[in-house]
PDB file of N, H, CA, C and O in Angstrom:
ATOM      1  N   UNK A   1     149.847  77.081  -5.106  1.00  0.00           N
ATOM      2  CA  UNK A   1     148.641  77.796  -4.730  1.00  0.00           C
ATOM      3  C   UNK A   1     148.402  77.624  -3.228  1.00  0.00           C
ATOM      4  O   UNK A   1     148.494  76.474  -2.799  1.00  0.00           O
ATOM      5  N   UNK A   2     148.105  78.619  -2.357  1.00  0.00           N
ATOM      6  H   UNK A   2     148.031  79.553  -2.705  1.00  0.00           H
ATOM      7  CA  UNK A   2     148.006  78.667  -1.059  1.00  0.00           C
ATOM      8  C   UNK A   2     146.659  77.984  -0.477  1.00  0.00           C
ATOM      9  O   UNK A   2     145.814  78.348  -1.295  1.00  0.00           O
ATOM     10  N   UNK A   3     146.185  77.414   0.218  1.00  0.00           N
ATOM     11  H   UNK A   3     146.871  77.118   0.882  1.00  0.00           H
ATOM     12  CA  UNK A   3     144.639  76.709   0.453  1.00  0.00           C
ATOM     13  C   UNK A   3     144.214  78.002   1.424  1.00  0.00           C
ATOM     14  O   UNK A   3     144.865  78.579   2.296  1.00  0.00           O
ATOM     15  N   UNK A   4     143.317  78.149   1.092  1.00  0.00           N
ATOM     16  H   UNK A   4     142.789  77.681   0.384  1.00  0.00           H
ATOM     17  CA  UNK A   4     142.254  79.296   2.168  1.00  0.00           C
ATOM     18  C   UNK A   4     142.099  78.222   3.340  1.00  0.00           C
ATOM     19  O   UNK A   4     141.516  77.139   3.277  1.00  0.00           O
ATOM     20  N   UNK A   5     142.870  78.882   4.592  1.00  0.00           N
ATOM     21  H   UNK A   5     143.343  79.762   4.643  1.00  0.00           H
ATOM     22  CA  UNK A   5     142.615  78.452   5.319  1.00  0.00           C
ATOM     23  C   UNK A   5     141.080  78.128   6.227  1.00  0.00           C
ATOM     24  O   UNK A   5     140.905  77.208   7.026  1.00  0.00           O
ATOM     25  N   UNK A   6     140.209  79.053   5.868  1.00  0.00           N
ATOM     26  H   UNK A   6     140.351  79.800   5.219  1.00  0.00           H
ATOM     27  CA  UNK A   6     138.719  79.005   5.733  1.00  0.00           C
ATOM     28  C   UNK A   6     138.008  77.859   5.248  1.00  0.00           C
ATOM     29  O   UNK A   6     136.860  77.684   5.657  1.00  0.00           O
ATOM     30  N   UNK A   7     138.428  77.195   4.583  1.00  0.00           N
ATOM     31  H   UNK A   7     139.361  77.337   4.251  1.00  0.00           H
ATOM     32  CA  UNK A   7     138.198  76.117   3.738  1.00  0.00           C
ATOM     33  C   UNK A   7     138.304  75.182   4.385  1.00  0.00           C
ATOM     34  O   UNK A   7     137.463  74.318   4.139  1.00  0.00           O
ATOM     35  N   UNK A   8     139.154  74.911   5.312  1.00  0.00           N
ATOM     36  H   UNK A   8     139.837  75.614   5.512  1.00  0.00           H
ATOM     37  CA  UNK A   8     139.294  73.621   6.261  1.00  0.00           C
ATOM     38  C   UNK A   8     138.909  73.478   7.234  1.00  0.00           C
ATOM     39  O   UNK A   8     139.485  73.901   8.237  1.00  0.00           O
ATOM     40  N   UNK A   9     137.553  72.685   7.256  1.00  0.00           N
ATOM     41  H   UNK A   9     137.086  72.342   6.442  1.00  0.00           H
ATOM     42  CA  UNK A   9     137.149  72.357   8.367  1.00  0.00           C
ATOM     43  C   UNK A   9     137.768  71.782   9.518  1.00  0.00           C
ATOM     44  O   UNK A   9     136.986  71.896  10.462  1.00  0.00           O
ATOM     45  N   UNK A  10     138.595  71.340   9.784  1.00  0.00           N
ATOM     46  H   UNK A  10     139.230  71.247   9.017  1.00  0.00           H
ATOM     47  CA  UNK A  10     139.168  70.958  10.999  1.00  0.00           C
ATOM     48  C   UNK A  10     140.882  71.574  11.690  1.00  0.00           C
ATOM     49  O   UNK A  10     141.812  71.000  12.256  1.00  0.00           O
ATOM     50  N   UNK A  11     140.607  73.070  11.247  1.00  0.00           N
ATOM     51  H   UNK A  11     139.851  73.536  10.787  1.00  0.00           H
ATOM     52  CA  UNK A  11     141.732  73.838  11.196  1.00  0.00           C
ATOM     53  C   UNK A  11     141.860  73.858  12.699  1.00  0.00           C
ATOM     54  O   UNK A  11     143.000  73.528  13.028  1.00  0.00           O
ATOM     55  N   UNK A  12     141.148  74.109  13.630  1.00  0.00           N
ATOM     56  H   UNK A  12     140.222  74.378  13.363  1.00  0.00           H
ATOM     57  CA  UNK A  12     141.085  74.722  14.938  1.00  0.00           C
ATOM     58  C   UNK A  12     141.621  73.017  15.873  1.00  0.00           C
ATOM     59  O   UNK A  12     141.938  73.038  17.062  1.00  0.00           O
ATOM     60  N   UNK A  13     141.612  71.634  14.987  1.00  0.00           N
ATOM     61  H   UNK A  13     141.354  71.617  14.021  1.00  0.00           H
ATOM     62  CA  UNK A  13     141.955  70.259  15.753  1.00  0.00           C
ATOM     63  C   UNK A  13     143.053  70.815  16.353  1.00  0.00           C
ATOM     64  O   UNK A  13     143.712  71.621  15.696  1.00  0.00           O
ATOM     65  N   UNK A  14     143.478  70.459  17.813  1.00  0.00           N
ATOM     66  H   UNK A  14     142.943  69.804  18.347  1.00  0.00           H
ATOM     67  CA  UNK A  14     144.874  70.155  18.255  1.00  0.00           C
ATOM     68  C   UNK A  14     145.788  68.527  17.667  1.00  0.00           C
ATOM     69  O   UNK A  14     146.926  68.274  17.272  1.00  0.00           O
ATOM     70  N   UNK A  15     144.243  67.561  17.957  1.00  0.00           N
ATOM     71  H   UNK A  15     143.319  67.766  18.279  1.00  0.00           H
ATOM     72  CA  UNK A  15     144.221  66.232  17.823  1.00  0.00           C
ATOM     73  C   UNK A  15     143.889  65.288  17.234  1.00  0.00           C
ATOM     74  O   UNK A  15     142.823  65.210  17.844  1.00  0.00           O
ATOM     75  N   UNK A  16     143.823  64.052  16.230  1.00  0.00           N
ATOM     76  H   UNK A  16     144.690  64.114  15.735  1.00  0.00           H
ATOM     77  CA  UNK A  16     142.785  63.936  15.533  1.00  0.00           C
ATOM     78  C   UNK A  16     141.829  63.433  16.666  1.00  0.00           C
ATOM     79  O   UNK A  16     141.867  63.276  17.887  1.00  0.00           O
ATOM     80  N   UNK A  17     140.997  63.272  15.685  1.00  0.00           N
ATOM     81  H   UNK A  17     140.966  63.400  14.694  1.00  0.00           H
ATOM     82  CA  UNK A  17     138.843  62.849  16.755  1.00  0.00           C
ATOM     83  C   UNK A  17     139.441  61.615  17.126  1.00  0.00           C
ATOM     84  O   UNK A  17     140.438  61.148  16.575  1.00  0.00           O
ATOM     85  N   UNK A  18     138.684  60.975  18.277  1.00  0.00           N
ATOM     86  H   UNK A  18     137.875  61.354  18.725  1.00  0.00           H
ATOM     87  CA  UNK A  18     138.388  60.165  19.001  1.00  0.00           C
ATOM     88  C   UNK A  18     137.271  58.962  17.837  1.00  0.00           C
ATOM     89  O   UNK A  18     136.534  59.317  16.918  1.00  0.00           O
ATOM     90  N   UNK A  19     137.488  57.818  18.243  1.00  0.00           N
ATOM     91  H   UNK A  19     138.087  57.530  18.990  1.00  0.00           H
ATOM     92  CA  UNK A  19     136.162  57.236  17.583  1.00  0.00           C
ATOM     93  C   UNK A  19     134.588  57.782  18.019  1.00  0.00           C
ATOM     94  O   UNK A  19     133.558  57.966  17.370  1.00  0.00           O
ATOM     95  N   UNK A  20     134.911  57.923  19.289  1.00  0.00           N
ATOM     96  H   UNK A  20     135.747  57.773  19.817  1.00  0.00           H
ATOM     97  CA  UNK A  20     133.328  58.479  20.108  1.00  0.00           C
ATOM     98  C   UNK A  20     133.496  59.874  19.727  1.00  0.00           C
ATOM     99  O   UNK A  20     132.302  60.144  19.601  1.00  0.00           O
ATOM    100  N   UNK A  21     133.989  60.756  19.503  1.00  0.00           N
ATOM    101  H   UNK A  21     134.959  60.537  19.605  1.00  0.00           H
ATOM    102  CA  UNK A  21     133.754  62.246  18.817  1.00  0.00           C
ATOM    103  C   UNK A  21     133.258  62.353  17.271  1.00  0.00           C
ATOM    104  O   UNK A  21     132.563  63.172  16.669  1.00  0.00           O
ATOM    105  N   UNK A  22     133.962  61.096  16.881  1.00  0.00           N
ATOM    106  H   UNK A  22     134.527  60.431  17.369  1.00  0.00           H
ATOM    107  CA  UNK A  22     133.405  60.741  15.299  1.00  0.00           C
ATOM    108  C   UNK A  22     132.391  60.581  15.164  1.00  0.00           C
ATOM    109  O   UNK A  22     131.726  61.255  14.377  1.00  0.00           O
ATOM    110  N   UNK A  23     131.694  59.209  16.204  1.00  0.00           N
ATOM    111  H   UNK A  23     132.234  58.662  16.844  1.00  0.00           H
ATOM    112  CA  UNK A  23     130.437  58.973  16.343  1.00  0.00           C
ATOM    113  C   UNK A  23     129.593  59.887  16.604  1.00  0.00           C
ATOM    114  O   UNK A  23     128.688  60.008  15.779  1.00  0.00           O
ATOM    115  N   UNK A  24     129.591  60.758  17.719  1.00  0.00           N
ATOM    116  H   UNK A  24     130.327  60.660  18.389  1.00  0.00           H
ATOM    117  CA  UNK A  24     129.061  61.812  18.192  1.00  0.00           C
ATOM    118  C   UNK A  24     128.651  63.000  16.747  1.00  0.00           C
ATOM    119  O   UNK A  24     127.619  63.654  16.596  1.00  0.00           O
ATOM    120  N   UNK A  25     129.665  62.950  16.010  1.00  0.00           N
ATOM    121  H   UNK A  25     130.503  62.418  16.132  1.00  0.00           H
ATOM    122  CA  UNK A  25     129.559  64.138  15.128  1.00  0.00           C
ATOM    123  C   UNK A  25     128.892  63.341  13.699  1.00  0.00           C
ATOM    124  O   UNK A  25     129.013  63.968  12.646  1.00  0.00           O
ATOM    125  N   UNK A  26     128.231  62.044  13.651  1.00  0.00           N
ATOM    126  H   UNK A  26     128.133  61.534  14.506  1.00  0.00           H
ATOM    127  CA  UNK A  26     127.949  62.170  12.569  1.00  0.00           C
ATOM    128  C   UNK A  26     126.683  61.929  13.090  1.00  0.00           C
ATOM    129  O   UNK A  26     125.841  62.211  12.238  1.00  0.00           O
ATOM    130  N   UNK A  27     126.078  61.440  14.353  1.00  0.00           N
ATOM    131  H   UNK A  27     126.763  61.210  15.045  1.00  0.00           H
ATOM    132  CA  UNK A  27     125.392  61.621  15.248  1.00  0.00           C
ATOM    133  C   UNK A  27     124.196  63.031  14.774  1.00  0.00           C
ATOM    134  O   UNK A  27     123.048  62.997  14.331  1.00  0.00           O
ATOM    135  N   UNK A  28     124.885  63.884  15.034  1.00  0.00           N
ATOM    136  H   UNK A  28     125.817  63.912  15.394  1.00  0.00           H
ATOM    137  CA  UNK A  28     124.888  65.231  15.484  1.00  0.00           C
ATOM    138  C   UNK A  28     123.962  66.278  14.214  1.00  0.00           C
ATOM    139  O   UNK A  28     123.834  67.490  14.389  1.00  0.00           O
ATOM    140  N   UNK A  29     125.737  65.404  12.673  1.00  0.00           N
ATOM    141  CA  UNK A  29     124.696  65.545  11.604  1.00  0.00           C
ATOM    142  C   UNK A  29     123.918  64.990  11.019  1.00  0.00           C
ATOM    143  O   UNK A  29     123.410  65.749  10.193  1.00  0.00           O
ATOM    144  N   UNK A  30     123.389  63.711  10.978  1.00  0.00           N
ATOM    145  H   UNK A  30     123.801  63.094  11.648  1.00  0.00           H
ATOM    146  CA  UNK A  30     122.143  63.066  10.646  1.00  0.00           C
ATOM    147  C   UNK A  30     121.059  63.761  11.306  1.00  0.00           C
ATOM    148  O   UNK A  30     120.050  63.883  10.611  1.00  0.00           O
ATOM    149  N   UNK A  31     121.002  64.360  12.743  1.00  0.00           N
ATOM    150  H   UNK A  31     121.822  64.261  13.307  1.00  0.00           H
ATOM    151  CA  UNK A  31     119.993  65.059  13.295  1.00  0.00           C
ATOM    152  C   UNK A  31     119.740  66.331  12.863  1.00  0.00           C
ATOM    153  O   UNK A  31     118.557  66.610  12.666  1.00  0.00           O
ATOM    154  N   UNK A  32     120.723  67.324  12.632  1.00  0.00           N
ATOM    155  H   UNK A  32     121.683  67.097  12.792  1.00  0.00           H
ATOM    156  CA  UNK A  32     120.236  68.391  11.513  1.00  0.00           C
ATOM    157  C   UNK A  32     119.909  68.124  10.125  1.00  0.00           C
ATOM    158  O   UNK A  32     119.065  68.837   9.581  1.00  0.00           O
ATOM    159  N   UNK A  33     120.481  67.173   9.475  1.00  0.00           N
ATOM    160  H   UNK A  33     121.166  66.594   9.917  1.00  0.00           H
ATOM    161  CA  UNK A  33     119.821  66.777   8.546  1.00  0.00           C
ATOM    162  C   UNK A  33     118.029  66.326   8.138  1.00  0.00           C
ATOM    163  O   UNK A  33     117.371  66.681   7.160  1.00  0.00           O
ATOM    164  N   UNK A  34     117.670  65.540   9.160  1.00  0.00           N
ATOM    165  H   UNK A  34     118.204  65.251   9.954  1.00  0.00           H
ATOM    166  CA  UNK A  34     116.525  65.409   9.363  1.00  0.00           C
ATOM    167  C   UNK A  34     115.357  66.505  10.627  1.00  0.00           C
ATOM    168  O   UNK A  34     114.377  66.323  11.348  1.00  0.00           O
ATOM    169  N   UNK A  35     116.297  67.633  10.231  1.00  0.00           N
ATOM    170  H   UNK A  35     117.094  67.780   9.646  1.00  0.00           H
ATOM    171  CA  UNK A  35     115.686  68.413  10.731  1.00  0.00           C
ATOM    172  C   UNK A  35     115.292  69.467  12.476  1.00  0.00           C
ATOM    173  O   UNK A  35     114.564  70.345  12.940  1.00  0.00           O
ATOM    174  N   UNK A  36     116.573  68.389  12.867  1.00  0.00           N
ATOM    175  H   UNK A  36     117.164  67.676  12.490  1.00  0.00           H
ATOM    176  CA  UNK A  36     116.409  68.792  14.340  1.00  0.00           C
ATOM    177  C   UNK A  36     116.582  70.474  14.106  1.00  0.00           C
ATOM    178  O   UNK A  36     116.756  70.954  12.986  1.00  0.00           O
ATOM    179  N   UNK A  37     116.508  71.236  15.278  1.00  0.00           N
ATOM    180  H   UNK A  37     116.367  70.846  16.188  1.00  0.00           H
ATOM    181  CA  UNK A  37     117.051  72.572  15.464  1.00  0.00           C
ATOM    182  C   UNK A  37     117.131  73.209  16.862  1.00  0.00           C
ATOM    183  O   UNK A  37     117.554  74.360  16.972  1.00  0.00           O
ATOM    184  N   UNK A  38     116.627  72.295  18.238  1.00  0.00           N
ATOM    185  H   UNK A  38     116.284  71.360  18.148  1.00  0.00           H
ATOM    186  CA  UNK A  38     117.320  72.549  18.970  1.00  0.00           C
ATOM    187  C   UNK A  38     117.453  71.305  20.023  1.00  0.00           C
ATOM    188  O   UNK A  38     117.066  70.139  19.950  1.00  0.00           O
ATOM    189  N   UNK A  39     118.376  72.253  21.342  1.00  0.00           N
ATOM    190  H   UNK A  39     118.691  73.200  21.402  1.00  0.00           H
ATOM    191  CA  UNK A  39     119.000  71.390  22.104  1.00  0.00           C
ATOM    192  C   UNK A  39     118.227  69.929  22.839  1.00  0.00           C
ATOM    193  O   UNK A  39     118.830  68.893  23.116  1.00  0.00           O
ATOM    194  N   UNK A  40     117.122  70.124  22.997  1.00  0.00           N
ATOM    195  H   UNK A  40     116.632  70.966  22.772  1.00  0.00           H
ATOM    196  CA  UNK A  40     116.139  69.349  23.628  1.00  0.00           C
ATOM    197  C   UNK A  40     116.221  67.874  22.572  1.00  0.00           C
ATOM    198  O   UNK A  40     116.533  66.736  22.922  1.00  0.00           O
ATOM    199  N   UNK A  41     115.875  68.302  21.365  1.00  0.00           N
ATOM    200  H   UNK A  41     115.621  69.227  21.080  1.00  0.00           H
ATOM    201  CA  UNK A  41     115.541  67.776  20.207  1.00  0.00           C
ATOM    202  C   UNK A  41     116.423  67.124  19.600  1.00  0.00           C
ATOM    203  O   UNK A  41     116.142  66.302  18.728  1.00  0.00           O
ATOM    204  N   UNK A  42     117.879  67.454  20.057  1.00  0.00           N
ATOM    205  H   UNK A  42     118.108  68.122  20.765  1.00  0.00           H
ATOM    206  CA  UNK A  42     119.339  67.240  19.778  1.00  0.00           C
ATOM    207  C   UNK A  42     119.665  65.274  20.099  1.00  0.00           C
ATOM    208  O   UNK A  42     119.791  64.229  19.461  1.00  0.00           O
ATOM    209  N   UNK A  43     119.667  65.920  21.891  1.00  0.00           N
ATOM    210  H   UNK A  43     119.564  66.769  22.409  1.00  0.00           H
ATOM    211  CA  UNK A  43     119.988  65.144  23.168  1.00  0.00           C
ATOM    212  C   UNK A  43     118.822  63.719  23.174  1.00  0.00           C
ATOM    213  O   UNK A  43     118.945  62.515  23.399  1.00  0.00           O
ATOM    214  N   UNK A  44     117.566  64.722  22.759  1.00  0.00           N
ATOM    215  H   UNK A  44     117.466  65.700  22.577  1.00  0.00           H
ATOM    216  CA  UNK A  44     116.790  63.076  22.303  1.00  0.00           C
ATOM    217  C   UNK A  44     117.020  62.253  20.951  1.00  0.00           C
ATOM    218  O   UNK A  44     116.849  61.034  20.969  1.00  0.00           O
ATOM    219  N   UNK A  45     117.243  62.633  20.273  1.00  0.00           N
ATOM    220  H   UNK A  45     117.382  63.623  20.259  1.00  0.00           H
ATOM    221  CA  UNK A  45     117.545  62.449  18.674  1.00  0.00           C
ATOM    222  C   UNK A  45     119.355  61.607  19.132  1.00  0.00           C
ATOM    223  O   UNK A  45     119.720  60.436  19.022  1.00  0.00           O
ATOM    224  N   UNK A  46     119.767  62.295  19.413  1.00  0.00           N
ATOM    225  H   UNK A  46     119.470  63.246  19.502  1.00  0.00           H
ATOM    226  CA  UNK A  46     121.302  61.611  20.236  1.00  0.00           C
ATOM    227  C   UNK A  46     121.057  59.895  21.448  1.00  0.00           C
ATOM    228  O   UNK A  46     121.568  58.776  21.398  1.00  0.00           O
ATOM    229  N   UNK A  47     120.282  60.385  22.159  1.00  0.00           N
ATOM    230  H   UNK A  47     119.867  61.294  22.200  1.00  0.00           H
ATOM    231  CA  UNK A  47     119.936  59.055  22.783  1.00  0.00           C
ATOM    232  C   UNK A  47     119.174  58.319  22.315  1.00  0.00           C
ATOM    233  O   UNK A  47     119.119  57.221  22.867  1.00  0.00           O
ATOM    234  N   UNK A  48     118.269  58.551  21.141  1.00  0.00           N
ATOM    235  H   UNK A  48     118.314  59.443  20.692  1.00  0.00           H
ATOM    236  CA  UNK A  48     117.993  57.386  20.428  1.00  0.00           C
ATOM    237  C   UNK A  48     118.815  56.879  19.348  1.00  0.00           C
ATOM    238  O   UNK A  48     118.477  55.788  18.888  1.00  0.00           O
ATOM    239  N   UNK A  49     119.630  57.342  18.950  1.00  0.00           N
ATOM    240  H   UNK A  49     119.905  58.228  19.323  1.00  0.00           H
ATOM    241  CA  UNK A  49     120.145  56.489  18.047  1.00  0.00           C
ATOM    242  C   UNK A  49     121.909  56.373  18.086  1.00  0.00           C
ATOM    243  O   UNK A  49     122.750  55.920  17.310  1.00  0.00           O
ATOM    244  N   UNK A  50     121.943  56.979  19.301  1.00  0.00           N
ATOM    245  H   UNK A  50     121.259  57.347  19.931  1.00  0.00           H
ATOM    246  CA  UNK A  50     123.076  56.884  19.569  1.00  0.00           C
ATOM    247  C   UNK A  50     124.342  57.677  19.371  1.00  0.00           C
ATOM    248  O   UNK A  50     123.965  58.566  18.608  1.00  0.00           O
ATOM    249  N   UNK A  51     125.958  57.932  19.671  1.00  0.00           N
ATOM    250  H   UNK A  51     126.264  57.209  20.291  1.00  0.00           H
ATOM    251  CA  UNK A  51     126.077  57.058  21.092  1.00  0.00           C
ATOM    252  C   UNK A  51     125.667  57.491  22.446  1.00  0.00           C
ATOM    253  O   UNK A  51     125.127  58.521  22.851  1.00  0.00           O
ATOM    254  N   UNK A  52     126.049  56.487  22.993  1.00  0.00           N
ATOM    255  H   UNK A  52     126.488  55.650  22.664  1.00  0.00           H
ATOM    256  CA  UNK A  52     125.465  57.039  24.272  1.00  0.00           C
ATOM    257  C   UNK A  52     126.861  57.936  25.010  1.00  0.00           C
ATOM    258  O   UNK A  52     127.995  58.064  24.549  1.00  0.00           O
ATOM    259  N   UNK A  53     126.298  58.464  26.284  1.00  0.00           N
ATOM    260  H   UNK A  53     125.376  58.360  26.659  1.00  0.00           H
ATOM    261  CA  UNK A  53     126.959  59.644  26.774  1.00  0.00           C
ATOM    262  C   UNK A  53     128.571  58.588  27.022  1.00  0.00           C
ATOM    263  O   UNK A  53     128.719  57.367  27.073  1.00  0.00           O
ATOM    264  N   UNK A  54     129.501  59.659  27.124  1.00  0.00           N
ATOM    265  H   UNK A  54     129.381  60.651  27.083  1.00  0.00           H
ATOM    266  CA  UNK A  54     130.847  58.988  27.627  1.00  0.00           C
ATOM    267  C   UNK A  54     130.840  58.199  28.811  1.00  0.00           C
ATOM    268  O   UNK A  54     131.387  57.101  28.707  1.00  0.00           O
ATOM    269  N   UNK A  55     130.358  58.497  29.893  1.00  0.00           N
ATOM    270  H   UNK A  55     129.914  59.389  29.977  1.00  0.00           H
ATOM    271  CA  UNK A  55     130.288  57.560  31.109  1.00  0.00           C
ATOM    272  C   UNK A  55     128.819  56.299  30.644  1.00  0.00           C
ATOM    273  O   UNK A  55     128.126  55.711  31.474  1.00  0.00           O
ATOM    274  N   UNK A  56     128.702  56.191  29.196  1.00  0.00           N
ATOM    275  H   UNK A  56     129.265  56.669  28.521  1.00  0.00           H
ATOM    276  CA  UNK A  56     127.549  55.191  29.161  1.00  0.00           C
ATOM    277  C   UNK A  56     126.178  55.612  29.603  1.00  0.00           C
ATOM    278  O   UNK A  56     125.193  54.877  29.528  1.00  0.00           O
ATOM    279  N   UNK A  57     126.173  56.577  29.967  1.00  0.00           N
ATOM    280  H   UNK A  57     126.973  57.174  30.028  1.00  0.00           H
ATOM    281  CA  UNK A  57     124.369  56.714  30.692  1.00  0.00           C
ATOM    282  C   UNK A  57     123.997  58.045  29.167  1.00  0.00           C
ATOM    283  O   UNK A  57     124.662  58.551  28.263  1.00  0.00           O
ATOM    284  N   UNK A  58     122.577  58.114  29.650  1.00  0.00           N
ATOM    285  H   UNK A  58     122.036  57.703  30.384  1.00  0.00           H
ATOM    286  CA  UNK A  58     121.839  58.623  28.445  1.00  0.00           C
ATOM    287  C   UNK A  58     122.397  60.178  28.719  1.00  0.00           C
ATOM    288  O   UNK A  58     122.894  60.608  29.761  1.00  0.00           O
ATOM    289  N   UNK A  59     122.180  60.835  27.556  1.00  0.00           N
ATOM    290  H   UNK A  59     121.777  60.487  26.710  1.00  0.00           H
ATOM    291  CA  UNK A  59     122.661  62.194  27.526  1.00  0.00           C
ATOM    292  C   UNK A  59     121.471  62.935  27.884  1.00  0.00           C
ATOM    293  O   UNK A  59     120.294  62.697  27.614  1.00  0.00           O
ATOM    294  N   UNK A  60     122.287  64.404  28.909  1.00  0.00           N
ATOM    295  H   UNK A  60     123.243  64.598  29.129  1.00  0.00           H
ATOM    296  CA  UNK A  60     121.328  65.107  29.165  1.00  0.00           C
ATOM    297  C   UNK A  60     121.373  66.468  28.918  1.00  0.00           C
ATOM    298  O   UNK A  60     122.489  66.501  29.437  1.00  0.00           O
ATOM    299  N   UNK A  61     121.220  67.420  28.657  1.00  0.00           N
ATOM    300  H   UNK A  61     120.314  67.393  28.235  1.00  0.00           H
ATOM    301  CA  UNK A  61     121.380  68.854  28.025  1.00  0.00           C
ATOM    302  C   UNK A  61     122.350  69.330  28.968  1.00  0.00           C
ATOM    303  O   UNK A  61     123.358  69.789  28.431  1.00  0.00           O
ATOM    304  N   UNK A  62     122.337  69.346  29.909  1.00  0.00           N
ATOM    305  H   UNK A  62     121.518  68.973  30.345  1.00  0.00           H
ATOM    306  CA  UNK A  62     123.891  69.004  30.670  1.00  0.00           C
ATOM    307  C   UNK A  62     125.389  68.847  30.264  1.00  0.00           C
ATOM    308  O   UNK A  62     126.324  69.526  29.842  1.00  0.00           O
ATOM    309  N   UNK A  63     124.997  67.177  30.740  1.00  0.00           N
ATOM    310  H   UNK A  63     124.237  66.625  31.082  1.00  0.00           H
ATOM    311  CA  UNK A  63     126.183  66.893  29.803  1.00  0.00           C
ATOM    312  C   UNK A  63     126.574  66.818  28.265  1.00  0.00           C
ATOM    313  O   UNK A  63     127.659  66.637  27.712  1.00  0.00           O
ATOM    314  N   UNK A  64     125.278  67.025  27.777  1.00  0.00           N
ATOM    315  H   UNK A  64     124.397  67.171  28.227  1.00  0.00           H
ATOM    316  CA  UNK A  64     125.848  67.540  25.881  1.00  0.00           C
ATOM    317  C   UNK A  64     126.276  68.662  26.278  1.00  0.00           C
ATOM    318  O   UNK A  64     127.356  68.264  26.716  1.00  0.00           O
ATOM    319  N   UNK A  65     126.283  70.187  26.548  1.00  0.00           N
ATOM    320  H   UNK A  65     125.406  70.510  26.193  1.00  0.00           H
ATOM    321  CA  UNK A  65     126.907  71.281  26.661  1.00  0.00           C
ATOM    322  C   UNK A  65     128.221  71.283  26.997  1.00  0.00           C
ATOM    323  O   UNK A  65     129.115  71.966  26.497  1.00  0.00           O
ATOM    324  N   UNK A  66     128.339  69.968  28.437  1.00  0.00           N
ATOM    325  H   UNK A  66     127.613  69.413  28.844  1.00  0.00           H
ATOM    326  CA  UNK A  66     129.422  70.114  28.862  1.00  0.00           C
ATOM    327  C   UNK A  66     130.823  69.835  28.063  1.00  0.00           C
ATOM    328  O   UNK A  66     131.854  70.505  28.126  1.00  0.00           O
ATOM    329  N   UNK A  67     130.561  68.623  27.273  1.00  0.00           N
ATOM    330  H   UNK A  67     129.724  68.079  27.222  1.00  0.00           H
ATOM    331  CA  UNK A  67     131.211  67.642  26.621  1.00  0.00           C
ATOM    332  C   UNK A  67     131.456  68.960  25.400  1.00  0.00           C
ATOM    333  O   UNK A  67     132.626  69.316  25.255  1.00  0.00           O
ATOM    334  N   UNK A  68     130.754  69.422  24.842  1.00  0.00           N
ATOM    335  H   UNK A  68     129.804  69.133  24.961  1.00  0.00           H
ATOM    336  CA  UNK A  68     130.937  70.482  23.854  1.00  0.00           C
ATOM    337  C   UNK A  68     132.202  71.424  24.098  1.00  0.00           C
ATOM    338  O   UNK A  68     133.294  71.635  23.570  1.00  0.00           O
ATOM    339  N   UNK A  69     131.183  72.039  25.589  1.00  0.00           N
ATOM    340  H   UNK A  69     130.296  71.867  26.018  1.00  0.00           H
ATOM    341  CA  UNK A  69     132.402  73.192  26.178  1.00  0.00           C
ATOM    342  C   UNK A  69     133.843  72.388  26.096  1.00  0.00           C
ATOM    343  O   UNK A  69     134.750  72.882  25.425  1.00  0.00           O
ATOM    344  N   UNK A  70     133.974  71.521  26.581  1.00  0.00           N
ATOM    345  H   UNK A  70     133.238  71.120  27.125  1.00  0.00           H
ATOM    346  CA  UNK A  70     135.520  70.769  26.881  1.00  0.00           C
ATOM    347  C   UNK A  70     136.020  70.368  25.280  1.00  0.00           C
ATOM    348  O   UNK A  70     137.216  70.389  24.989  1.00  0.00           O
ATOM    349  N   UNK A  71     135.118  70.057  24.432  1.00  0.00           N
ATOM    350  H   UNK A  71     134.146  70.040  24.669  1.00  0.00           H
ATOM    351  CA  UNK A  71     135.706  69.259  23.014  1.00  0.00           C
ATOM    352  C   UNK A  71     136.502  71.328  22.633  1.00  0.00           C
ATOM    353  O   UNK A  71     137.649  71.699  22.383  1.00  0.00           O
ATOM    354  N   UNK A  72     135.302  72.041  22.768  1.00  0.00           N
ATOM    355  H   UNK A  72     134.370  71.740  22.971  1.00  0.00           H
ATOM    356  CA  UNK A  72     136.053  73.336  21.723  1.00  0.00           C
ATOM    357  C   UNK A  72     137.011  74.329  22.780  1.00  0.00           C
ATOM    358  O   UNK A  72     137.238  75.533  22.661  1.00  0.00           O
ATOM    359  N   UNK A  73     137.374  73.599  23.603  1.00  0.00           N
ATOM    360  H   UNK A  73     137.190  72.621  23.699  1.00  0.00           H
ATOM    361  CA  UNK A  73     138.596  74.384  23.720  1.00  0.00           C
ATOM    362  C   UNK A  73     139.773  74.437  23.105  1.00  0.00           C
ATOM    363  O   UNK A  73     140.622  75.252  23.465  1.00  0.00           O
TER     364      UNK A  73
END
């Protein structure tokens, strides 16, 4: 039986995740889970509970976009 490629979420990886992309992404969904829905709300919800930005300093709508743009290429 063929798998729908639709079905797999991590079809588009070149690589596997990073530990800090892992973190970041469960990060990301605990905050939609509890309801976030946008970017502002994201980046604070992200710097409180973590992790913090790649160079260590707090995240800023900035660099969350940026880090995004560069992860989905």
């Amino acid at each position: 039986m063929a798998v729908d490629r639709y079905l797999e979420p991590h079809q588009a990886r070149q690589r596997p995740g990073t530990l800090f992309e892992d973190l970041l992404g469960d990060s990301i969904e605990r905050a939609f889970g509890e309801g976030v829905q946008t970017l502002p709300e994201l980046v604070a919800y992200i710097n409180r509970s973590g992790p913090s930005g790649e160079n260590g300093e707090a995240w800023t709508e900035q660099s969350f976009q940026a880090l995004m743009a560069r992860l989905g290429k």
